[in-house]
N, C-alpha and C positions, 0 to 999 in steps of 0.2 A: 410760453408757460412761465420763465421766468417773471417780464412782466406785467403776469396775472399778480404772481406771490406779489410782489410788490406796490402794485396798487393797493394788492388787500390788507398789505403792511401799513399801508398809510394812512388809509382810510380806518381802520380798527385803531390804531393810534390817536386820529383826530374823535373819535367816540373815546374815546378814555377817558380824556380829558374834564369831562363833564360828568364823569364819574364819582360817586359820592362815597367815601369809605367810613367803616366803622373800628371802632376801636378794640373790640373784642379779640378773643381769638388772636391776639398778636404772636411773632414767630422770630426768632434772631438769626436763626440759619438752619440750611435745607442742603439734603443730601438726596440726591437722585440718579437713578439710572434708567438705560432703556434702549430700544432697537431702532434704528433708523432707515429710511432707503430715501433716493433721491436717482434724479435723473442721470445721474454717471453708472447707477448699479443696479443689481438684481433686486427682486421681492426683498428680499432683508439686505442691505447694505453695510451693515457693521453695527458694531454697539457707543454708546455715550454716556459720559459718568460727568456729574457737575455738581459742582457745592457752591452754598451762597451763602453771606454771611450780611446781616445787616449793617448799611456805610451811616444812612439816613433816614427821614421818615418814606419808606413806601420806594427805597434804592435800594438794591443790594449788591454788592461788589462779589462777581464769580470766578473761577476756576474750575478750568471743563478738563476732559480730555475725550478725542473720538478715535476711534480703529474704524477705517471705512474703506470698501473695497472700489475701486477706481476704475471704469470698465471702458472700451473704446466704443464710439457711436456706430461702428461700425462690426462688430461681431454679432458671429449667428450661430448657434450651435446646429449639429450637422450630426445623425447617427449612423454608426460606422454597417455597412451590410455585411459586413463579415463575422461580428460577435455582439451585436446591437448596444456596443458602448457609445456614447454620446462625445463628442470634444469639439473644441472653436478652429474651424479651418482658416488659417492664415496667420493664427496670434502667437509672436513670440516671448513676450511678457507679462507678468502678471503686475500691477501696480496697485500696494497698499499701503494707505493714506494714513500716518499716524498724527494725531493733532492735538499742541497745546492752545489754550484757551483763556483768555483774559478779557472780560467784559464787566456790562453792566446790567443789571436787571429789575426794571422799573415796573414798579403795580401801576395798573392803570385802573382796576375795577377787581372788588374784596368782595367774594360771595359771605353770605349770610351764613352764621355760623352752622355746619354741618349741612349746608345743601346752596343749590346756585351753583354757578362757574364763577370760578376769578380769574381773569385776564391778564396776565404779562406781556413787556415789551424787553426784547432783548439785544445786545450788539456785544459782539466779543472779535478779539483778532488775534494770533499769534502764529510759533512757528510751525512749520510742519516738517514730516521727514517722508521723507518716498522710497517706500521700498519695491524697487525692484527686481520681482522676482522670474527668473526663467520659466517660460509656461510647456514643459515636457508632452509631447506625442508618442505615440506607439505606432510605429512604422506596419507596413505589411509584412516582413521581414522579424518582425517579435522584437525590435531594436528600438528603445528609450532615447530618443533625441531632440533636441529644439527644433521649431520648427525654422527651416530655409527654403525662401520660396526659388531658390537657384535648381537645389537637391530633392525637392521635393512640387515641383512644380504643380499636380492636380492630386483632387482631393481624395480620389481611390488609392495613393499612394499610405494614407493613414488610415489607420482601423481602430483610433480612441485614444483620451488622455491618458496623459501620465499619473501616477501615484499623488494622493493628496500632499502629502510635504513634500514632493521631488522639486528642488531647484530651490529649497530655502537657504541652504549651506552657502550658495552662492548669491544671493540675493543683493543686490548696489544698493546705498542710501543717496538720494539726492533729495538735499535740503531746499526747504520755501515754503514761504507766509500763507498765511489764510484771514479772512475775515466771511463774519458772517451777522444778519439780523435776523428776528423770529419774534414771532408771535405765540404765547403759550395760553394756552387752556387747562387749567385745574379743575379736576372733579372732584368727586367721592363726598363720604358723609362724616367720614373722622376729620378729627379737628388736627391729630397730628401725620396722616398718613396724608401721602400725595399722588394721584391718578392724573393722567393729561395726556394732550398733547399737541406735537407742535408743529406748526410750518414755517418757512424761512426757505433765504435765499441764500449763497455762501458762493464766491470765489479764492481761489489757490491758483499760486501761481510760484514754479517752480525754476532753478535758477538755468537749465536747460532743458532743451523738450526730451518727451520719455518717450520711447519708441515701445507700441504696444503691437500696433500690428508693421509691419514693414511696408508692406505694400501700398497701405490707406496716408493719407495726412494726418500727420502725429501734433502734438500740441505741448508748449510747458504751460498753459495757460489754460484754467476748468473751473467753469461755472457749470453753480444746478440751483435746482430749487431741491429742497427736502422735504421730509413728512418723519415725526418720529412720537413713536408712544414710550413713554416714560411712567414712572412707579419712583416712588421713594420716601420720606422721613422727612419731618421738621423739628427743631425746639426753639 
């Protein structure tokens, strides 16, 4: 899947280029936000804020930042037969992705004032922080614990997860980089208001591996492809 994205990164790239822009409608900087998911995480993956400010003709130099939730390729959710709560059998962390961002962001193709798509190319890198978080279960026993595949060996031992903020108190930061490219799509029909959105490919890589499930092979190293729709402001 990843590369799909990346072919498709290329080749919409190499079409830009023969792109022909208009002078209208010009813009100095863009403030946006928006929701993202990608192959490390669920339906909604976390949110994305970015600003861009004009460097050149048709460049703009950005500043992102992402909150995105980090999931193992190996989790299932599992519902409990004893009070039909739902929780992930075997996982003992939770891992979320907080991300600075420093890139570039090149037009490749200026829709026509208030209608068309206009096409962006984009690459930003910076650092990340890993927070990880303890992922709490609810024993058969009514008892709040992490999960131990020693003490808890089969999956009727648990009857559901724990409380949403349980185990943020305690939660580790491990630090590491990120880099990502992406292709954007603008809509809409106002001249100052911004609709899109975007796909890209992103690796992170963290400075030791994060244990998410114990039992499965853990990684510090996590590529995805993403998909993210975005909203926001220009002047």
């Amino acid at each position: 899947m990843v590369k799909g994205f990346l072919t498709f990164f290329i080749l919409t790239c190499s079409l830009g280029l023969f792109a022909q822009f208009e002078n209208d409608d010009e813009y100095k900087n863009e403030l946006i936000w928006g929701v993202t998911t990608n192959t490390n995480s669920g339906l909604i993956g976390g949110v994305v804020f970015r600003y861009a400010r004009l460097n050149n003709d048709n460049l703009f130099e950005t500043f992102g930042l992402e909150m995105v939730n980090v999931k193992h390729p190996s989790e299932q959710k599992y519902t409990s037969g004893q009070n039909g709560t739902s929780f992930i059998w075997g996982k003992q962390n939770k891992l979320f992705a907080i991300r600075g961002l420093y890139g570039r962001d090149k037009l490749l193709y200026k829709k026509e004032s208030q209608k068309g798509v206009q096409i962006n190319a984009n690459i930003a890198a910076g650092p990340s922080i890993g927070l990880v978080i303890p992922y709490y279960v609810l024993t058969s026993g009514g008892e709040y614990v992490v999960y131990n595949p020693v003490l808890y060996p089969t999956i009727q031992s648990i009857q559901g997860a724990g409380k949403f903020l349980q185990g943020f108190g305690k939660a580790k930061i491990i630090p590491g980089l990120n880099a990502k490219a992406a292709i954007d799509f603008e809509f809409g029909s106002f001249k100052r208001n911004v609709v899109g959105i975007e796909f890209g490919i992103m690796a992170e890589a963290y400075i030791k591996e994060i244990v998410i499930i114990p039992t499965q092979p853990n990684r510090a190293v996590y590529t995805s492809a993403f998909f993210t729709f975005f909203w926001g402001k220009r002047n």
